[in-house]
C-alpha positions as CSV (number, residue, x, y, z in Angstrom):
1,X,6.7,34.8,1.0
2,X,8.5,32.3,3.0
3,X,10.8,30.0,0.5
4,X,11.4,26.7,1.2
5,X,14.7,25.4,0.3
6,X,15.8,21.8,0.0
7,X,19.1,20.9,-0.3
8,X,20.5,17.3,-2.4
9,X,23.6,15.5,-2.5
10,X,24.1,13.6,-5.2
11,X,27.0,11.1,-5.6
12,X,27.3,10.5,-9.5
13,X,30.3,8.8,-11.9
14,X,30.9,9.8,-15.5
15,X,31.8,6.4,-17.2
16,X,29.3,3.9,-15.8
17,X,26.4,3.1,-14.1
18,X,26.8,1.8,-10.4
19,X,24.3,-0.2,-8.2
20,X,24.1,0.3,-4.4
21,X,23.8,-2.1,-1.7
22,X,19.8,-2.8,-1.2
23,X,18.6,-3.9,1.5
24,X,16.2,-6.4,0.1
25,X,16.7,-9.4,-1.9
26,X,14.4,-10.1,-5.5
27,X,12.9,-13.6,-5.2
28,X,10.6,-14.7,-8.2
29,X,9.0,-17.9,-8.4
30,X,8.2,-19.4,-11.7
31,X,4.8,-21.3,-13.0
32,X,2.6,-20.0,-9.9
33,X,0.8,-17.3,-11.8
34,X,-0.1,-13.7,-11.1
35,X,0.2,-12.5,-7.7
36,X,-2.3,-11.3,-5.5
37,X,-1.9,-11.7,-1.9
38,X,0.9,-12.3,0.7
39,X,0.4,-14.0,4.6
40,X,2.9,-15.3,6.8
41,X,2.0,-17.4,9.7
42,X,5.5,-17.7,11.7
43,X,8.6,-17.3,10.9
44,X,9.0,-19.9,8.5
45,X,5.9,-20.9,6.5
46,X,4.3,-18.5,3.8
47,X,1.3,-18.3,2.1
48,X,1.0,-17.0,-1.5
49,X,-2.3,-16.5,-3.2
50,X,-2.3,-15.9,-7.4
51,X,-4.3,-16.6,-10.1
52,X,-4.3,-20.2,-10.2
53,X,-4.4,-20.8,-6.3
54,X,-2.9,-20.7,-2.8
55,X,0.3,-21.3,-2.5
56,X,2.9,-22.4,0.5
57,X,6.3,-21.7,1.4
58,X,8.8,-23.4,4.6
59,X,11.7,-22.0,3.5
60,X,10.7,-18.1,3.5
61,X,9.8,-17.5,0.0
62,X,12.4,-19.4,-1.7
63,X,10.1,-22.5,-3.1
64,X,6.5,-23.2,-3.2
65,X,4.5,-25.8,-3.2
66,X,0.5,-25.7,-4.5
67,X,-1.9,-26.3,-1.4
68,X,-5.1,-25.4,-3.5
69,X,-5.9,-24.8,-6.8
70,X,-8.9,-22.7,-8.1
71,X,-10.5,-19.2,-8.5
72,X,-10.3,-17.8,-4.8
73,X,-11.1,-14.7,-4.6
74,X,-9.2,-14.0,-0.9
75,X,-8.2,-15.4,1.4
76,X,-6.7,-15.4,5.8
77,X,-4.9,-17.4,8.3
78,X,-6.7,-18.5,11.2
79,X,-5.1,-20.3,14.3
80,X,-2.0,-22.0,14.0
81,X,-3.8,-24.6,11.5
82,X,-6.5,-23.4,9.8
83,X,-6.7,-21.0,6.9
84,X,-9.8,-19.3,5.2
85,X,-10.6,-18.8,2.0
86,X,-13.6,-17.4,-0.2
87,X,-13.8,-19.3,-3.4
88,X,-16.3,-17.9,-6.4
89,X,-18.6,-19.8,-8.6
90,X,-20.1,-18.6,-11.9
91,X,-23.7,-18.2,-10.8
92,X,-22.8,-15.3,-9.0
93,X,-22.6,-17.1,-5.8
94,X,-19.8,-17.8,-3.1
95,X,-18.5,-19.7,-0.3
96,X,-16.2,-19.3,2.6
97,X,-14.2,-22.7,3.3
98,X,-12.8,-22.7,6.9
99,X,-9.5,-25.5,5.8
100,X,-7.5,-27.3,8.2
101,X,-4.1,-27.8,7.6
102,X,-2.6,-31.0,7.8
103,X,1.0,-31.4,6.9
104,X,1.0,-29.8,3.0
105,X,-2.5,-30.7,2.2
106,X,-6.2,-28.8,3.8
107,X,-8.6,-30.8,4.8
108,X,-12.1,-28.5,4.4
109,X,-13.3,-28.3,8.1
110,X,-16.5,-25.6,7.3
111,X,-18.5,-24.1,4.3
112,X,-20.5,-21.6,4.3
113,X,-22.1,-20.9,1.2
114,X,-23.4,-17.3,0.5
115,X,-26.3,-16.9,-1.9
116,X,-26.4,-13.7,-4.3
117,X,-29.1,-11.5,-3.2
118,X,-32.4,-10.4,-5.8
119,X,-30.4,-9.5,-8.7
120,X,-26.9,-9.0,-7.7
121,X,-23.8,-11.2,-7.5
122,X,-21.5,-11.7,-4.6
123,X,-18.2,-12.4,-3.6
124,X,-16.4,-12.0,-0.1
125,X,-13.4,-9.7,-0.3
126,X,-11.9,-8.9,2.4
127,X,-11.1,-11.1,6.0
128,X,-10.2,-9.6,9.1
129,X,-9.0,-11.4,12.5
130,X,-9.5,-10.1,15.4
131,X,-8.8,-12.2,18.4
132,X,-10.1,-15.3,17.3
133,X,-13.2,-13.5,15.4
134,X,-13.5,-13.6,11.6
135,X,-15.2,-11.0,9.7
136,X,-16.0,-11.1,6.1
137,X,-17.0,-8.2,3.8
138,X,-19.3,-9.8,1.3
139,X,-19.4,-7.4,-1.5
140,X,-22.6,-7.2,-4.2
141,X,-23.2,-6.3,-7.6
142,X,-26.3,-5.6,-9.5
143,X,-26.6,-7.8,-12.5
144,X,-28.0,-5.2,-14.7
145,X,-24.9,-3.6,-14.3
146,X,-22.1,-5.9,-14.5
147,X,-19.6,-3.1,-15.6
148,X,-16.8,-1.7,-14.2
149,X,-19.5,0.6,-12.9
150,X,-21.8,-1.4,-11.5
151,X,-23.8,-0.6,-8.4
152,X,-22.1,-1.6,-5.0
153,X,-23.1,-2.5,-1.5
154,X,-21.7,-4.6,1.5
155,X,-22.3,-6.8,4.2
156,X,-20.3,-7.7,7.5
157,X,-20.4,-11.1,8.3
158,X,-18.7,-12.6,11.1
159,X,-18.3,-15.5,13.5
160,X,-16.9,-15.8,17.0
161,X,-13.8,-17.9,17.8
162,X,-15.0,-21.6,18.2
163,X,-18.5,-20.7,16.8
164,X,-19.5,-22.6,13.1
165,X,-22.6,-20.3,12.5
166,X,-21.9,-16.8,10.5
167,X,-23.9,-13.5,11.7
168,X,-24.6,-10.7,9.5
169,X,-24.5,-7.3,10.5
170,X,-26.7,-5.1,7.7
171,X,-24.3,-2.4,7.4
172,X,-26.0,1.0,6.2
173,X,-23.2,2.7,4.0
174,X,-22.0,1.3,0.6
175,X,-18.6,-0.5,-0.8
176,X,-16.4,-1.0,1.9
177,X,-12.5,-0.9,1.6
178,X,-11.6,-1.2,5.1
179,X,-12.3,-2.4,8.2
180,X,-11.0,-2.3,11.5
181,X,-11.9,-4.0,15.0
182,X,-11.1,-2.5,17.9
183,X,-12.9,-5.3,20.1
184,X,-15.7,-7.5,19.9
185,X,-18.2,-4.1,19.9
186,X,-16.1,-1.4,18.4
187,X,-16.3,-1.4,14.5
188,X,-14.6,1.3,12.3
189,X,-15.1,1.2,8.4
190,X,-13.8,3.3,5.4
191,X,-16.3,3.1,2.2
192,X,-16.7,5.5,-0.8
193,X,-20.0,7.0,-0.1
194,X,-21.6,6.2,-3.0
195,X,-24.0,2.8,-4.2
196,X,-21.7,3.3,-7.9
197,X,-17.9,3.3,-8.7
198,X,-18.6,5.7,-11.5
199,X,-15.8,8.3,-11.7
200,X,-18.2,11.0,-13.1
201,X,-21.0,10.1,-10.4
202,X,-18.4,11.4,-7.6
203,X,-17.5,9.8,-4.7
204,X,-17.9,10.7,-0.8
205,X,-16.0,9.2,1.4
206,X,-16.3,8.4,4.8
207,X,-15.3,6.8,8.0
208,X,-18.2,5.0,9.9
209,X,-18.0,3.9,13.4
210,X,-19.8,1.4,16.1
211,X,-19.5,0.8,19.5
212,X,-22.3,-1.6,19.4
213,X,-21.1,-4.2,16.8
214,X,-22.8,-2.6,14.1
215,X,-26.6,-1.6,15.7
216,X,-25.9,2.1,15.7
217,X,-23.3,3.7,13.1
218,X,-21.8,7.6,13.6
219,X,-19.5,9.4,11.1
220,X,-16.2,11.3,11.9
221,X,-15.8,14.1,10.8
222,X,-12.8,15.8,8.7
223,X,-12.8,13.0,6.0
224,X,-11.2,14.6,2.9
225,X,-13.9,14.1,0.0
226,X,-13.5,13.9,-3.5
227,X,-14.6,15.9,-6.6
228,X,-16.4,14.6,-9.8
229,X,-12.4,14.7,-11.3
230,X,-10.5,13.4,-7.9
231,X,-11.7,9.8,-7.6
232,X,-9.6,9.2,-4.2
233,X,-10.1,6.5,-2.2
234,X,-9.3,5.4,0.9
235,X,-7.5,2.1,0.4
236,X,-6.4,1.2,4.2
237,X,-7.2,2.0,8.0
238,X,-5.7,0.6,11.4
239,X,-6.4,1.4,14.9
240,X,-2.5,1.7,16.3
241,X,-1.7,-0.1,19.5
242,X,-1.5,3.0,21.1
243,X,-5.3,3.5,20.0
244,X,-4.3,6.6,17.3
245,X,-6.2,6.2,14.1
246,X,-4.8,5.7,10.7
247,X,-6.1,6.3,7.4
248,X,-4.1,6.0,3.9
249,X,-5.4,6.9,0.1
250,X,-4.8,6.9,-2.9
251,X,-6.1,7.8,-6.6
252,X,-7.6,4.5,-8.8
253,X,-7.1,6.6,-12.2
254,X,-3.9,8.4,-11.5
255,X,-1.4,8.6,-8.8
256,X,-1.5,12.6,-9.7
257,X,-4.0,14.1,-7.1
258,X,-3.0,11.8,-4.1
259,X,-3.9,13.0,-0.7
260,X,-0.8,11.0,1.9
261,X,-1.5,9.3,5.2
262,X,-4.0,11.2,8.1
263,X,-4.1,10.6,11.7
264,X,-6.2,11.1,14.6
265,X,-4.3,10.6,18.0
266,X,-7.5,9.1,19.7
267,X,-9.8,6.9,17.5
268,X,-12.9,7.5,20.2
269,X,-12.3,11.1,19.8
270,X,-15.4,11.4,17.8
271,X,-15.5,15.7,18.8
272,X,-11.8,16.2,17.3
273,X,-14.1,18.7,14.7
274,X,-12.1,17.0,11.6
275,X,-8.6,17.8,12.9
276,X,-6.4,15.1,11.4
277,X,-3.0,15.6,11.0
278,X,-1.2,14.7,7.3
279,X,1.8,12.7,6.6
280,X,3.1,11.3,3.8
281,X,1.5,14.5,1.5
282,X,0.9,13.2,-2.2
283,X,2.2,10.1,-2.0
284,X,-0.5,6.7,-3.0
285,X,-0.8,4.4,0.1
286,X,-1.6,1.3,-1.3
287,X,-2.2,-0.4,2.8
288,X,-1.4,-0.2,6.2
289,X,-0.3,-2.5,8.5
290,X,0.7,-2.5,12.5
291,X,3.0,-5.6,13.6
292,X,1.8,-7.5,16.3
293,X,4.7,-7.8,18.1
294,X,5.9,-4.5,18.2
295,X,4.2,-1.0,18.0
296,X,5.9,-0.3,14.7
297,X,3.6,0.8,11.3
298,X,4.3,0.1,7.9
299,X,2.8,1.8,4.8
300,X,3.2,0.2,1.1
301,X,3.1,2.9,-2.0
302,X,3.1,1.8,-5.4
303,X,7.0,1.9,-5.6
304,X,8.4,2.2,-1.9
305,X,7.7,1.0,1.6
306,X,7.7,3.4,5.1
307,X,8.1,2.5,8.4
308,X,7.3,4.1,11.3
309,X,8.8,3.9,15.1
310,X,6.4,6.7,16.6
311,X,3.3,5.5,16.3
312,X,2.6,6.9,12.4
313,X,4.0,10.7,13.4
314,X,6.7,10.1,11.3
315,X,7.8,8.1,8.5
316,X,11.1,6.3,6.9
317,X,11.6,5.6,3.4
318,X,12.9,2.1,3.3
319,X,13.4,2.1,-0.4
320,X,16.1,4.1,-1.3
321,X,18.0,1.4,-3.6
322,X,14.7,1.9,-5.5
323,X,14.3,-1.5,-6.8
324,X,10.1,-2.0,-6.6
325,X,7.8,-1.0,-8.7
326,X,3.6,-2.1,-9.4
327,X,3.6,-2.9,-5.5
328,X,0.5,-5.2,-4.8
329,X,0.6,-6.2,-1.1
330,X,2.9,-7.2,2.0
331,X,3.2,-8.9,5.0
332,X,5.9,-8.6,8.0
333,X,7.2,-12.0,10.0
334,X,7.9,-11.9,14.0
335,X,11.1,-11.0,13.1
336,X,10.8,-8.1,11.5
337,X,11.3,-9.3,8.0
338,X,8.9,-7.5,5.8
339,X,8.1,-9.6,2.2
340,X,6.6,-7.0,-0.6
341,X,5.0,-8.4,-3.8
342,X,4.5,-7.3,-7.3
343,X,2.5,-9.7,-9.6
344,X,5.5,-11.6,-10.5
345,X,8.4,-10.8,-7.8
346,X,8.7,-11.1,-4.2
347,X,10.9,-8.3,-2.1
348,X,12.1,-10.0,0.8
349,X,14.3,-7.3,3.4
350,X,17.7,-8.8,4.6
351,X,16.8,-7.5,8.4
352,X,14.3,-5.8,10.5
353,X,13.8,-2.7,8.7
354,X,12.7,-0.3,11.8
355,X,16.6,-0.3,12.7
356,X,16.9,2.6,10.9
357,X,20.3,4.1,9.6
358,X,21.1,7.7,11.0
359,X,21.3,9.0,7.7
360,X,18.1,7.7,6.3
361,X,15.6,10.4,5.8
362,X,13.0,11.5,8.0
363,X,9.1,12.5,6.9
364,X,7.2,15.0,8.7
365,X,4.2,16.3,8.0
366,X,5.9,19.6,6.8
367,X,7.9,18.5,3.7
368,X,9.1,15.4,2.2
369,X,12.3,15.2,0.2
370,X,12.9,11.4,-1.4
371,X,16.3,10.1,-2.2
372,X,16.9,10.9,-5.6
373,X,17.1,7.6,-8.1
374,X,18.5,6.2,-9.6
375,X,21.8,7.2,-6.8
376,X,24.9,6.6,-7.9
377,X,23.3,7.3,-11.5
378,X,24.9,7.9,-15.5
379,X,23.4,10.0,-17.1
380,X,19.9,11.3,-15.3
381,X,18.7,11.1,-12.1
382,X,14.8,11.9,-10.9
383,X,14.2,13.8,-7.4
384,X,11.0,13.7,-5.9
385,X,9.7,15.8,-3.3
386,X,6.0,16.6,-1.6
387,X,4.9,20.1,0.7
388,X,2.2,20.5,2.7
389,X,1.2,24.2,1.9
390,X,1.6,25.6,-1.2
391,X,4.7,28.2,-1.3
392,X,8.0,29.4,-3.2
393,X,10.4,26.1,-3.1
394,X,14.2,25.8,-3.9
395,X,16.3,23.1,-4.4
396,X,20.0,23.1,-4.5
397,X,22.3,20.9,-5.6
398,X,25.8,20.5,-3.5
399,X,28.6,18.4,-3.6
400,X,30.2,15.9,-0.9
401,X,32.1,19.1,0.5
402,X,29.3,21.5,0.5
403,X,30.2,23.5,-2.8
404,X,26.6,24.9,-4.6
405,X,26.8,23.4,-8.2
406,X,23.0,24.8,-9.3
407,X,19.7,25.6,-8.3
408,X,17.5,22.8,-9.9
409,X,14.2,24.4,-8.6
410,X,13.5,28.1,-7.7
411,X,9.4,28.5,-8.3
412,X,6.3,28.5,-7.1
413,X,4.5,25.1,-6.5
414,X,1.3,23.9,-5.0
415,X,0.9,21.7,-2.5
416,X,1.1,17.8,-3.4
417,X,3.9,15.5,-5.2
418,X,6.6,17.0,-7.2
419,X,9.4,15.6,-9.4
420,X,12.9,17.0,-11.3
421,X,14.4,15.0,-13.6
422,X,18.5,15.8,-13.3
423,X,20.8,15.7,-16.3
424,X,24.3,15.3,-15.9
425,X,26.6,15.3,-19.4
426,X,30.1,13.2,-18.8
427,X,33.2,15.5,-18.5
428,X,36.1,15.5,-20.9
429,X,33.2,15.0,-23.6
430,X,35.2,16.2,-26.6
431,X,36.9,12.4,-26.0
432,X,33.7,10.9,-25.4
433,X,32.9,12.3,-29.0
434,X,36.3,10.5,-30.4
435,X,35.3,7.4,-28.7
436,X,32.3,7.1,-30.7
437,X,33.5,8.7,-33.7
438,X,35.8,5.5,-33.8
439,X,33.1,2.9,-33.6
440,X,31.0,4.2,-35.9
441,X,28.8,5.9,-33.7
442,X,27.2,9.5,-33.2
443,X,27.3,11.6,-29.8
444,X,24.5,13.3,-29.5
445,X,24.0,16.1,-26.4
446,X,21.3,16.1,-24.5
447,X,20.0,19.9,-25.2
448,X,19.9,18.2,-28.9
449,X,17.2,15.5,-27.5
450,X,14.9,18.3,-25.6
């Protein structure tokens, strides 16, 4: 059986803990509430969206002022000076506001108010802009069942570019969590295959498409679907400028049993007979997102962002300092600059992150081997790693000149997400021992802890 070995070099000190350069600065705005959702229009003003409201920034992140206050459930920019947002009420019905923006304050241009339909509730959850065009997924609820675990379906609204009247398109699958428009005809959604979001129901997922604006939907093939115990969903899907489709998922109990990124080179290859090809192998993506202005792809996990230069065939961790953690959402300027919330801090990257260091690591869809972290680190460090097939894997550790210190990993594994945790006593520790002894305190090894 073929072993696979991976090798790590670790840079670690005895006496203290050192912090690296980062690549991003931590920005984090008091008294705006939870956050939700992140939009930037240009490459100055921002547009924060949180608990209590929507939110707006001129100076890149650093200050905020409130445009809106309220319970919105989501919300887009449209145009240079209009935004959109869908705002709930407690009858179970909703509205989409179409706000023009006139210095700091909007002045509400168009309402459309959605009605909840026999006895469901409603609320529009996603926006997605496509030359002009809006589309809306207006999501139900049946009453009876109000729970976590309530019955789903969803709608497509949308509404052409200079047009005031919405059009529905009665979509035949159930919950939608992505959508992506090709042109004004060619439709592409991921949903969950199933009217509940019961866990023990099971899920089937699937990837619809129209090249008819919605009249006549087809499914591709190859779509990896769940078990009664594997509730994985897909959570984002693009259509790359070079036409290659992209879908990401992730697991919404557990980031445990996490399936990575797959791609299809040609989205209107609809007889590829389910051949996508996987990157990013056990790791959650959280969304996707291609930049405008360039052909460069991003992909937020839960603690780390990736970039691609090669149209999603392979990836760059641009996280290695290891600072996030509970990632929520991002958005990337014209520049390049790429701003990452969590619900109470903004990550906001000191350049354009696809120039990309020759040392930085580089995921294939064979094997992924993260930078260990905390790096330099006193007295642990974790390693995480991913493989595509199943198999015998190694992993050695060597110093800055090449010398083998130990083999960390020598086993079997399946294939998926793997982790080591490293433990590194301090030399000289017979001192180390004094040291405390002459404070008052007591060393302890670690083999003592296990």
């Amino acid at each position: 059986m073929k072993t696979k070995t991976l090798m790590v070099f670790i840079l670690f000190y005895s006496s203290q803990i050192f912090s690296q350069n980062s690549d991003w600065n931590i920005l984090q705005p008091s008294n705006i509430g939870v956050f939700k959702n992140i939009q930037v229009k240009n490459e100055m003003n921002m547009y924060l969206l949180t608990d209590l409201g929507l939110y707006k920034s001129v100076d890149k992140g650093y200050n905020w002022i409130e445009l809106i206050r309220g319970d919105i459930e989501t919300f887009s920019l449209y145009n240079d000076n209009e935004i959109i947002i869908s705002k709930n009420y407690d009858q179970g019905n909703c509205s989409i506001l179409l706000l023009k923006e006139d210095v700091n304050t909007l002045i509400k241009e168009n309402e459309h108010f959605i009605s909840k339909e026999n006895n469901s509730s409603v609320v529009i959850s996603k926006y997605f802009i496509n030359k002009g065009d809006i589309y809306a997924v207006a999501d139900y609820r049946f009453e009876p069942f109000m729970s976590k675990y309530g019955n789903l379906f969803s709608n497509i609204l949308f509404k052409t570019n200079g047009d005031t009247l919405w059009q529905k398109i009665n979509y035949p699958g159930y919950y939608i969590y992505s959508l992506s428009i090709k042109n004004k005809d060619t439709l592409i959604v991921a949903n969950n295959g199933s009217t509940s979001s019961n866990k023990t129901m099971g899920w089937t997922q699937r990837i619809e498409y129209s090249y008819n604006n919605g009249a006549i939907w087809s499914v591709y093939g190859g779509v990896y679907l769940n078990s009664n115990t594997n509730l994985t969903t897909i959570s984002s899907l693009i259509i790359s400028q070079s036409d290659a489709i992209i879908y990401g998922q992730y697991n919404l109990h557990s980031y445990d049993a996490t399936r990575g990124l797959f791609r299809l080179d040609d989205f209107m290859d609809t007889n590829h007979n389910g051949k996508w090809d996987n990157y990013l192998i056990g790791i959650p993506i959280i969304k996707l997102f291609s930049h405008s202005s360039s052909s460069n792809l991003y992909a937020l996990t839960p603690d780390s962002l990736f970039v691609s230069k090669t149209d999603g065939k392979s990836w760059y961790n641009r996280n290695n300092s290891q600072i996030f953690s509970n990632n929520l959402d991002f958005t990337v300027d014209k520049d390049g600059i790429v701003y990452v919330i969590s619900s109470n801090k903004i990550y906001k990257s000191k350049n354009d992150l696809t120039i990309v260091e020759k040392d930085n690591i580089h995921l294939s869809n064979e094997y992924i081997l993260l930078q260990n972290y905390p790096n330099p680190f006193n007295p642990q460090t974790t390693i995480e790693y991913s493989i595509a097939k199943a198999g015998n894997v190694k992993i050695l550790l060597y110093d800055m000149l090449g010398k083998e210190l130990r083999v960390l990993a020598d086993e079997f594994k399946n294939v998926g997400h793997h982790k080591i945790v490293f433990h590194v006593e301090p030399p000289n520790k017979e001192r180390f021992r004094s040291i405390c002894r002459s404070l008052g305190l007591q060393w302890v090894d670690s083999d003592e802890l296990k």
